[in-house]
C-alpha positions as CSV (number, residue, x, y, z in Angstrom):
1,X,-12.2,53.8,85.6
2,X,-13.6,50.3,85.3
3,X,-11.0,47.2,84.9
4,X,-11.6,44.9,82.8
5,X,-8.9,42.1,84.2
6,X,-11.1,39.3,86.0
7,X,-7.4,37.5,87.0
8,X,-8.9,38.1,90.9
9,X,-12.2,36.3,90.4
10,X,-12.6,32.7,91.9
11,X,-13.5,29.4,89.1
12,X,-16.9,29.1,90.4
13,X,-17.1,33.5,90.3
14,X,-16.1,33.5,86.7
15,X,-18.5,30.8,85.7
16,X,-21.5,32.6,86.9
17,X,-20.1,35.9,85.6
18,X,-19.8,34.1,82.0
19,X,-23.3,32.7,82.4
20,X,-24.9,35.8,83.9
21,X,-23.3,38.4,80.8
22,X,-24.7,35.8,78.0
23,X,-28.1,36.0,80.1
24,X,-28.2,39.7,80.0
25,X,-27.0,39.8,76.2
26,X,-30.0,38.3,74.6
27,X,-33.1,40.4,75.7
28,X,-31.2,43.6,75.1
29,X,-30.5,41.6,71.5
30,X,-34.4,40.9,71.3
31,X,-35.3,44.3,71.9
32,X,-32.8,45.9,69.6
33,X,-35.0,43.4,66.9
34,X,-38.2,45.0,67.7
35,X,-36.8,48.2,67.4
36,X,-35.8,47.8,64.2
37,X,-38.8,46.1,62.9
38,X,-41.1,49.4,63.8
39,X,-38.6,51.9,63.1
40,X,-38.0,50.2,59.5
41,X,-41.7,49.9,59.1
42,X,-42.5,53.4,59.6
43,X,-39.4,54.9,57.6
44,X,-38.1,56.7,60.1
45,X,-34.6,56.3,58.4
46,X,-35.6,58.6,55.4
47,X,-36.2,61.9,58.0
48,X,-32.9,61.3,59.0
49,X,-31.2,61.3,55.4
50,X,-31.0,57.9,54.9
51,X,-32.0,55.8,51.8
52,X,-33.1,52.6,54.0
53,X,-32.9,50.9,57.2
54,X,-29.0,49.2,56.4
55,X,-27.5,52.5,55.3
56,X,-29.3,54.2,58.8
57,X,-27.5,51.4,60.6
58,X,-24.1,51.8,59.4
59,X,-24.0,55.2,59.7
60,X,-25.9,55.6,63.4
61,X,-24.2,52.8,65.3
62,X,-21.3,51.8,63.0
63,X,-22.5,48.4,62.4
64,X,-20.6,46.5,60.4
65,X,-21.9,45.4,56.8
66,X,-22.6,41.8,57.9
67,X,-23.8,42.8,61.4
68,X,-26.9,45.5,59.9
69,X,-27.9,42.8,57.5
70,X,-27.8,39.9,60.2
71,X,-30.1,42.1,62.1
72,X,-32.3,43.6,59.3
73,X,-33.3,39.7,58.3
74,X,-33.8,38.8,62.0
75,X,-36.2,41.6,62.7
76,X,-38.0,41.6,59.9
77,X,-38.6,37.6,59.9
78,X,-39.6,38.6,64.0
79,X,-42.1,41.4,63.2
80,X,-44.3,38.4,61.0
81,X,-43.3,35.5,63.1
82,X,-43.3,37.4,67.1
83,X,-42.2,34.0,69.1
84,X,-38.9,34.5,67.6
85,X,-38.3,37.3,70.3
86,X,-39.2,35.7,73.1
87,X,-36.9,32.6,72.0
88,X,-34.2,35.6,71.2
89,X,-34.3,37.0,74.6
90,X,-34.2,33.3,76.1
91,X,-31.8,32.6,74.5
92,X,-33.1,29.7,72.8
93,X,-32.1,31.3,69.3
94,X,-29.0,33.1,68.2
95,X,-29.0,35.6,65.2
96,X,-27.7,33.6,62.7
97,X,-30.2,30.4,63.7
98,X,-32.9,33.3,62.9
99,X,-31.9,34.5,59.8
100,X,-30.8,30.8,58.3
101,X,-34.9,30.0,59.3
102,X,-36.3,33.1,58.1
103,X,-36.6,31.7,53.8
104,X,-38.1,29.1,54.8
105,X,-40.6,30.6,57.7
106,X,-44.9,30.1,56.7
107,X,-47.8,31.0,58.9
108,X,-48.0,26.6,58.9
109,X,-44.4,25.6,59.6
110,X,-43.3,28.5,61.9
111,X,-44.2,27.2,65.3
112,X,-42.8,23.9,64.6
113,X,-39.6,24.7,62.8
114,X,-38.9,27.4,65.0
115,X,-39.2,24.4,68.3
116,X,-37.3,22.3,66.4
117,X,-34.1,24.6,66.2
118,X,-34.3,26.0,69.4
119,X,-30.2,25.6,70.8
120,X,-29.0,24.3,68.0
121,X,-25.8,25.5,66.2
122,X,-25.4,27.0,63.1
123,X,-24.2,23.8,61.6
124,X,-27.2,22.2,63.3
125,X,-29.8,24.1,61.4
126,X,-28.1,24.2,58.0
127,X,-28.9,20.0,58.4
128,X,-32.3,20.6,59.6
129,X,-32.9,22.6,56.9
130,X,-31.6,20.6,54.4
131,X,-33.7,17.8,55.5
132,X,-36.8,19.7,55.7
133,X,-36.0,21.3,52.2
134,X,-33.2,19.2,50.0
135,X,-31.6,21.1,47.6
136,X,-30.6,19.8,44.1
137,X,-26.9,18.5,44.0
138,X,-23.9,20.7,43.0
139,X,-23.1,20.4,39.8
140,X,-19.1,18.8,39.7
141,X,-17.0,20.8,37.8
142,X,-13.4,19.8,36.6
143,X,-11.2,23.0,35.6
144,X,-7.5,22.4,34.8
145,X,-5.3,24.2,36.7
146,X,-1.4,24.2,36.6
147,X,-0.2,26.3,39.4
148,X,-2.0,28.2,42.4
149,X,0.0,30.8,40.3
150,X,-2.1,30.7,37.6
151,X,-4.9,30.1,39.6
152,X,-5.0,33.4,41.4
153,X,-4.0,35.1,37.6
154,X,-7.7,33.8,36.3
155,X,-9.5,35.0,39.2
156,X,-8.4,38.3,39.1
157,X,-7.1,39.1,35.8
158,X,-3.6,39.9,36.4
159,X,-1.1,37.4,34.2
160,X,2.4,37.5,35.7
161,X,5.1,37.9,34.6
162,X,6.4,34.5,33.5
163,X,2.7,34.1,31.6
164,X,3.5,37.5,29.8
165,X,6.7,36.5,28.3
166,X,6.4,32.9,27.6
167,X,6.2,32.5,24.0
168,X,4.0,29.6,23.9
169,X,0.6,30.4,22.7
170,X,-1.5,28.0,24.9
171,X,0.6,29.0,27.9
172,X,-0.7,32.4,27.0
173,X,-4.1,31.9,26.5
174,X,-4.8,29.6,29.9
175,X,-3.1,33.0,31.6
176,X,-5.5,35.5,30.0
177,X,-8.5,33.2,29.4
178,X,-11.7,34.5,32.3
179,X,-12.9,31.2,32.8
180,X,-11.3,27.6,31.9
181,X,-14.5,26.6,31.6
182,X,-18.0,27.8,31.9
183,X,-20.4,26.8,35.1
184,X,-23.9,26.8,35.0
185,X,-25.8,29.5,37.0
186,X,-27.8,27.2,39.4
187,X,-31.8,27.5,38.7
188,X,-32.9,26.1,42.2
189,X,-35.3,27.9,44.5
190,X,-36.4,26.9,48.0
191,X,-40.2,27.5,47.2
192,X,-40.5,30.7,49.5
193,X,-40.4,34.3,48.8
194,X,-38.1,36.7,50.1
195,X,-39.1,39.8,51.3
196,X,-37.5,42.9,49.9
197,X,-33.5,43.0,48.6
198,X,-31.6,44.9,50.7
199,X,-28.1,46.7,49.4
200,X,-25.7,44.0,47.9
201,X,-23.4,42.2,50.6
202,X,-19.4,43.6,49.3
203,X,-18.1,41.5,46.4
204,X,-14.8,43.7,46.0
205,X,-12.3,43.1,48.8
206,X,-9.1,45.7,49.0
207,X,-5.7,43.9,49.0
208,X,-3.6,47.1,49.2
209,X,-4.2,50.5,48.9
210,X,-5.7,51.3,45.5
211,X,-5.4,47.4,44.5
212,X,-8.5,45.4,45.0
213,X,-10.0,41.6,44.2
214,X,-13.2,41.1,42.4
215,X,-14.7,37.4,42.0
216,X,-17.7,36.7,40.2
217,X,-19.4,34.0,37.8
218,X,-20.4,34.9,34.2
219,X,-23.2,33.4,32.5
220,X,-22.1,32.6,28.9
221,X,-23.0,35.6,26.8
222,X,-21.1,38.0,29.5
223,X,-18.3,35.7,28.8
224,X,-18.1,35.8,25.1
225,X,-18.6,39.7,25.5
226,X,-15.4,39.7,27.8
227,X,-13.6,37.8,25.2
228,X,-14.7,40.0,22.3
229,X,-14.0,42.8,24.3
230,X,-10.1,41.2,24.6
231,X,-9.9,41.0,20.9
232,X,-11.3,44.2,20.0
233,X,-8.8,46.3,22.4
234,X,-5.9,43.5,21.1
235,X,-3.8,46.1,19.7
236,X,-3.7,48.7,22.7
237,X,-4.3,46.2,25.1
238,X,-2.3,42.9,23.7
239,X,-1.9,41.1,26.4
240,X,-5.7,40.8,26.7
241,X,-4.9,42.0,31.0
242,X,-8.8,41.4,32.5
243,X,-8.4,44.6,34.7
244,X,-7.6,47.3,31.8
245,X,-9.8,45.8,29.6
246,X,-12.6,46.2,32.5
247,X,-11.4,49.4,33.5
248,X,-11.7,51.1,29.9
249,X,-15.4,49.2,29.4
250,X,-16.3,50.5,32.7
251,X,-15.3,53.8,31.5
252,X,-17.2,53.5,28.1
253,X,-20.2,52.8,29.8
254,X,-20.1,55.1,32.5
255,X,-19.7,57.8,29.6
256,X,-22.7,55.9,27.8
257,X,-25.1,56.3,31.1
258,X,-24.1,59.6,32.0
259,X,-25.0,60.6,28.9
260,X,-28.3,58.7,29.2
261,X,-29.5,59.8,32.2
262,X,-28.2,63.0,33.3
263,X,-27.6,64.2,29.4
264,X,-23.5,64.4,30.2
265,X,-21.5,65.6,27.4
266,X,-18.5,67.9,26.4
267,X,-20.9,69.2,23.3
268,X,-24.3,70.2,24.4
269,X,-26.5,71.2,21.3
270,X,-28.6,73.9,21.4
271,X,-31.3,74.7,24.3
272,X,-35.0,73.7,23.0
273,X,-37.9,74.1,24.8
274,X,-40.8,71.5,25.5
275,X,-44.7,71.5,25.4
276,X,-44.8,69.3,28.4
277,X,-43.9,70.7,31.5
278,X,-43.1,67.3,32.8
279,X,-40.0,67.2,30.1
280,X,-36.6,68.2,31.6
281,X,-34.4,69.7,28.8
282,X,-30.8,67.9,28.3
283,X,-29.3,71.5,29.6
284,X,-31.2,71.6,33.0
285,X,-30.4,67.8,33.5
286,X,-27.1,68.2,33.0
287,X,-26.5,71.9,35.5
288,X,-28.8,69.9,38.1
289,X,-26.7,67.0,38.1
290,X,-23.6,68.7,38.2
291,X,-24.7,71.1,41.1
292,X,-26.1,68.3,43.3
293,X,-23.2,66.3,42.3
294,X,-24.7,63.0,41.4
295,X,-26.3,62.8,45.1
296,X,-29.8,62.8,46.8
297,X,-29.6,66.3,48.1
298,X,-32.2,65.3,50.8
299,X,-31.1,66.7,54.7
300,X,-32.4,66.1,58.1
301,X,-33.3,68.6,60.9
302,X,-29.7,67.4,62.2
303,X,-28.3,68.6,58.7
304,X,-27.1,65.5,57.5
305,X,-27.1,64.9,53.6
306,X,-28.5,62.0,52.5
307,X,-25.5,60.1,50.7
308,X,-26.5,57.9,48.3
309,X,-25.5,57.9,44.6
310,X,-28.2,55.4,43.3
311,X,-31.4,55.3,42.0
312,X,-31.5,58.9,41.8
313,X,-34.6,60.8,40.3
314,X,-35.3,64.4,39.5
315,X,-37.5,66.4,42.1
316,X,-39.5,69.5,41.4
317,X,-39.3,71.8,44.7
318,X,-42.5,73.0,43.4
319,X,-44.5,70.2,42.1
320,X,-45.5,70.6,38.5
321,X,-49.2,69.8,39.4
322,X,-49.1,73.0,41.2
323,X,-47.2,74.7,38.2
324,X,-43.8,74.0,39.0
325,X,-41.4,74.1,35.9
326,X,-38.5,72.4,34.5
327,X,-35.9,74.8,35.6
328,X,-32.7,74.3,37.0
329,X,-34.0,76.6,40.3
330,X,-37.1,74.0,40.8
331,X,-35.3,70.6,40.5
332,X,-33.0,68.8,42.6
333,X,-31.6,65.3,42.6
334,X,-33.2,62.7,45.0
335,X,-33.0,59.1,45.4
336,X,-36.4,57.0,45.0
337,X,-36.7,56.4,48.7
338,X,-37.0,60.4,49.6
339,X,-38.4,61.1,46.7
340,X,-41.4,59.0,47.3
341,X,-40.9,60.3,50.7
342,X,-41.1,63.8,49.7
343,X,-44.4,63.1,47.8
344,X,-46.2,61.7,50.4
345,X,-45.4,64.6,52.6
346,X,-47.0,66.7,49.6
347,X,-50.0,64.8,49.1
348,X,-50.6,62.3,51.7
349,X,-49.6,58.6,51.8
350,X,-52.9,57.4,50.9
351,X,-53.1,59.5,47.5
352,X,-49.5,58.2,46.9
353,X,-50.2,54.4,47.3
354,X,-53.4,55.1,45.2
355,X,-51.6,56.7,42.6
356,X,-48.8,53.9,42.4
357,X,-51.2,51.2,42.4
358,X,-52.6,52.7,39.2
359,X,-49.9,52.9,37.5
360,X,-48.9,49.7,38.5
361,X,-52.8,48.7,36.9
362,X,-51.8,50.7,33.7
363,X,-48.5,48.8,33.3
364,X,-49.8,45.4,33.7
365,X,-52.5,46.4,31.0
366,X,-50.6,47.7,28.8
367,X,-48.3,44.5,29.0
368,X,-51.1,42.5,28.4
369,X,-52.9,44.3,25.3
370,X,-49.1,44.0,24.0
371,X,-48.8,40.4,24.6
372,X,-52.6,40.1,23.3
373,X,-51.5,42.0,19.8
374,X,-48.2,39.9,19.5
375,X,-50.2,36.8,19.4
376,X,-52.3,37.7,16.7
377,X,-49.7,38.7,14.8
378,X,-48.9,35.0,14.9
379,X,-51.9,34.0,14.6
380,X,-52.9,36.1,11.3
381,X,-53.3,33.7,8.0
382,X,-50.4,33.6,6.2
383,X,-47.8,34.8,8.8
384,X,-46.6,31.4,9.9
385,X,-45.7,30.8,6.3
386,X,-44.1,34.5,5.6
387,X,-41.9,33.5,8.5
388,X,-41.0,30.1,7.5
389,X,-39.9,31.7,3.7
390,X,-41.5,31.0,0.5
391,X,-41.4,27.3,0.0
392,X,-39.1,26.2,-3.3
């Protein structure tokens, strides 16, 4: 059994030890990066049942959330930019020196920039960065708050008790109000494009068991919703409580969507039938959905089930161009990641990127004859005038 006290080990032994572990953590790190890179540029995460690289991360090596996506960024920016594993496994850049670079990273600046933060703390970079690419100033905001009491009641929608009974009205409304005053959604950019999203880093935090803080900025037409939405529900909901009024709009619309997209309802109509065989009827949406239970049905050779819940499709086991139908035997639910993986098993990943680069052609046609048409509807003799009224 190995023992993990050093109390025995000499100054000079422990300093060497210290030096020699941080030595031998950084080219294991560097080769962990290129691993990811080629196993997230060939997909090998969908085989296994996952929907992408993050997801195949948490649930292989029990990552944490921060930990895949720190990773994910440093790899990818590695696979274009390959000096930063060498300067990895030296030890001349730490993960989060990578992933603060990786924005602003071109084929011109990479070499230089990547030089000029080589040792440098976090802190470091963040001012190199700022230098090299000044951001606009943050807009000062002044909000009037009484208490950290009613502080803590406007971010997360929960007046207290003293609030609830007080029978002044503007006591009342600071307590319910969402914001005490609206903030601007910033519009700057840093000039460079980032590659593709990965999953949302966690927004909702747990306090307790079943309780849970959510902070977010509204733009100003979410906010006037929020407040209508407190004034329609006034009578059931009267003290205008942000979380009940969330959680019955959150039910409303998850009603509205599952009746949308996977034809939910405690009525269903009666069964038609339709000329295209690329129609799903609102009765075989609903028994697919239901039996896959609102999950990618997708399974690796290991038989693991793919898990997510989003951005799910409807499959045909038997593709309809080989005369598969719309029945509730020949579809399944997957997301768009093995889905498209599925296809280009079918048909070939060539055919695949062919065919989605057509549509893609169709789309941006289509968008264009629509924007052409629009315009001369403006355009057409007398149309300025019919819109400005008849003059008196």
């Amino acid at each position: 059994m190995v023992s993990w006290s050093l109390s025995h080990l000499a100054d000079a032994s422990l300093c060497r030890g210290l030096a020699t572990s941080f030595a031998r953590e950084s080219e294991p790190l560097a080769t962990t990066l290129a691993h990811i890179a080629e196993f997230h540029a060939r997909k090998l995460y969908l085989p296994a049942a996952y929907p992408n690289m993050h997801a195949y991360l948490l649930g292989e090596f029990h990552l944490s959330e921060d930990e895949a996506w720190k990773r994910i960024q440093a790899a990818r920016a590695a696979h274009q930019f390959t000096a930063i594993y060498d300067m990895v496994a030296q030890s001349r850049l730490h993960l989060t020196a990578v992933v603060l670079l990786a924005p602003h990273l071109t084929d011109e600046n990479a070499a230089e920039l990547l030089e000029a933060a080589a040792h440098k703390t976090k802190a470091q970079i963040q001012l190199l960065l700022a230098e090299r690419a000044p951001r606009a100033d943050t807009p000062t905001v002044l909000r009037p708050v009484s208490s950290p009491v009613e502080t803590q009641t406007v971010l997360q929608g929960e007046p207290t008790a003293d609030a609830a009974q007080s029978p002044e009205p503007e006591a009342a409304a600071r307590a319910h109000s969402l914001v005490l005053e609206p903030v601007a959604p910033s519009t700057e950019t840093n000039g460079s494009e980032s590659p593709a999203p990965l999953p949302p880093r966690p927004r909702v935090a747990p306090l307790s068991p079943g309780r849970y803080e959510l902070r977010t900025t509204l733009d100003q037409a979410t906010h006037d919703n929020l407040r209508r939405l407190q004034e329609l529900l006034s009578h059931s909901v009267p003290s205008g409580d942000l979380a009940e009024v969330l959680g019955r709009a959150f039910e409303l619309a998850i009603k509205t969507l599952e009746k949308r997209r996977f034809a939910a309802t405690s009525r269903p109509s009666a069964r038609r039938r339709s000329k295209s065989a690329r129609h799903i009827p609102a009765h075989v949406r609903r028994e697919v959905s239901d039996r896959d239970r609102y999950q990618c049905t997708f399974v690796s050779a290991s038989g693991r089930r793919c898990s997510e819940k989003r951005f799910l499709e409807y499959d045909h086991v038997h593709p309809v161009a080989r005369g598969g139908e719309a029945t509730v035997a020949n579809l399944r639910l997957r997301c768009r990641a093995h889905n498209h993986y599925e296809a280009e098993r079918t048909y070939g990943a060539g055919f695949m990127r062919e065919k989605r680069q057509a549509a893609r052609a169709r789309e941006e046609t289509a968008n264009m004859l629509r924007g052409v048409a629009t315009e001369r509807e403006r355009m057409r003799p007398g149309a300025a005038a019919a819109s400005c009224g008849s003059p008196s």
